[in-house]
N, C-alpha and C positions, 0 to 999 in steps of 0.2 A: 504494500500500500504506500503511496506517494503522502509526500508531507504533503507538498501544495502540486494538487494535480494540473495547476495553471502556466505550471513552472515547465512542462515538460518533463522527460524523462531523466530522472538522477542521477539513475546508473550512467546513461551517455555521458551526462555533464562531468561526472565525477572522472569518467576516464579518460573527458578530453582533457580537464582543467587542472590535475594535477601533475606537478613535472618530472615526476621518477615514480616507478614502484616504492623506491626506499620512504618515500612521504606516505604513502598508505600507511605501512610500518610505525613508523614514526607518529603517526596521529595519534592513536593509542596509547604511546608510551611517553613519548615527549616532544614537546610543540617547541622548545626552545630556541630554536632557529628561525624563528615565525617570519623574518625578512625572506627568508628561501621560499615561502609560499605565497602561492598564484591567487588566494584568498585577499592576502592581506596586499598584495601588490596591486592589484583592482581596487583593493579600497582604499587604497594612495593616491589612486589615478582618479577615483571619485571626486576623494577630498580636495584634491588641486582642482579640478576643473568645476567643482561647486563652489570653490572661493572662488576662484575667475568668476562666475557668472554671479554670485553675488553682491561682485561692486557695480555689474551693470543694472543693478535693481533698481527702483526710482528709494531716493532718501530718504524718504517718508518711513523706508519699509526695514531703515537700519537695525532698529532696535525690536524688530518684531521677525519679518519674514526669512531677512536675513540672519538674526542671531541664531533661528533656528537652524536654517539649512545649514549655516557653518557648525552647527553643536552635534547635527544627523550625521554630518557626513565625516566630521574626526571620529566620529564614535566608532564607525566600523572599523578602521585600521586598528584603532585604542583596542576594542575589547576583543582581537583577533591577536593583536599582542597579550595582552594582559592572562588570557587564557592560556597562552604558549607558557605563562608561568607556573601554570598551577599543575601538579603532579594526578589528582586523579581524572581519570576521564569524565563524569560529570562535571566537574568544576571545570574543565576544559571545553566541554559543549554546553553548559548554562551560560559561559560567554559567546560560545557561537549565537546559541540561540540571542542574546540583546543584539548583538553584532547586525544579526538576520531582520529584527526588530527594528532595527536604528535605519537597515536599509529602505523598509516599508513605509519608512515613517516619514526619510526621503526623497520616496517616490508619489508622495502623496502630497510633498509641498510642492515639485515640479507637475505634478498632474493641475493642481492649483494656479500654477503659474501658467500652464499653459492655455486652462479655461478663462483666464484672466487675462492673457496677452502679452503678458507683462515683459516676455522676451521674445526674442523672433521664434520660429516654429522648431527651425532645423537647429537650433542651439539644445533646446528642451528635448529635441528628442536623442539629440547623441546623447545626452548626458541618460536619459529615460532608460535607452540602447542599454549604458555599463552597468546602469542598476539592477536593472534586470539579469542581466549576464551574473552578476555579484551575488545575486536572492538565488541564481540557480546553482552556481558554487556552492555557496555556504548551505544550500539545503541538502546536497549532497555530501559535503564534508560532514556536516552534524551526522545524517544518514549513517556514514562509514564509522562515525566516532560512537554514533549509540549501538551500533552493530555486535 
């Protein structure tokens, strides 16, 4: 049974998106090298390109639209690190899981922004594109971790 059957298939995702067998392995026992993963590399690439897009927001929206998308989108790298710390495997995927959460959360402020206008079309949706791509990662990586 799929987490989010919206996502696509897991299995695929998980065996395109990870970079070695030896990361499989490793998920389970220890995430400390969390820079080596395609997880947390996506959600670098997130977080840059939702601060770029959030200084073209209108000002008004400093301390509201934008605080948030900049707090959404550090979170996923953060708590894809921070998980790499912890030794057991729940405490490893209860971070995945916020991680996965921080992702939806947004995808739901660009979904807003797009219904709004507030940036051009094709900006919101490359950035919609990685999020997506990212929800179907880490649904897969949790997958393998709670396995």
């Amino acid at each position: 049974m799929e987490v989010f059957p919206h996502l696509g298939s897991q299995k695929r995702w998980w065996r395109n998106y990870l970079s070695s067998k030896d990361q499989v392995q490793s998920c389970k026992s220890e995430m400390r090298n969390f820079k080596e993963l395609l997880i947390w590399q996506k959600g670098m690439q997130i977080w840059e390109e939702s601060y770029d897009l959030s200084r073209l927001l209108p000002s008004e929206e400093r301390f509201g639209l934008v605080s948030q998308i900049n707090r959404a989108s550090s979170s996923i790298p953060a708590n894809i690190a921070e998980g790499g710390s912890r030794k057991g495997v729940k405490d490893q995927a209860r971070f995945i899981q916020i991680a996965l959460g921080s992702a939806f959360e947004l995808e739901t402020f660009y979904l807003g922004i797009q219904r709004l206008k507030l940036l051009e079309e094709s900006m919101v949706k490359r950035v919609l594109d990685l999020i997506i791509e990212e929800q179907k990662m880490l649904s897969g990586y949790l997958s393998k971790l709670e396995a």
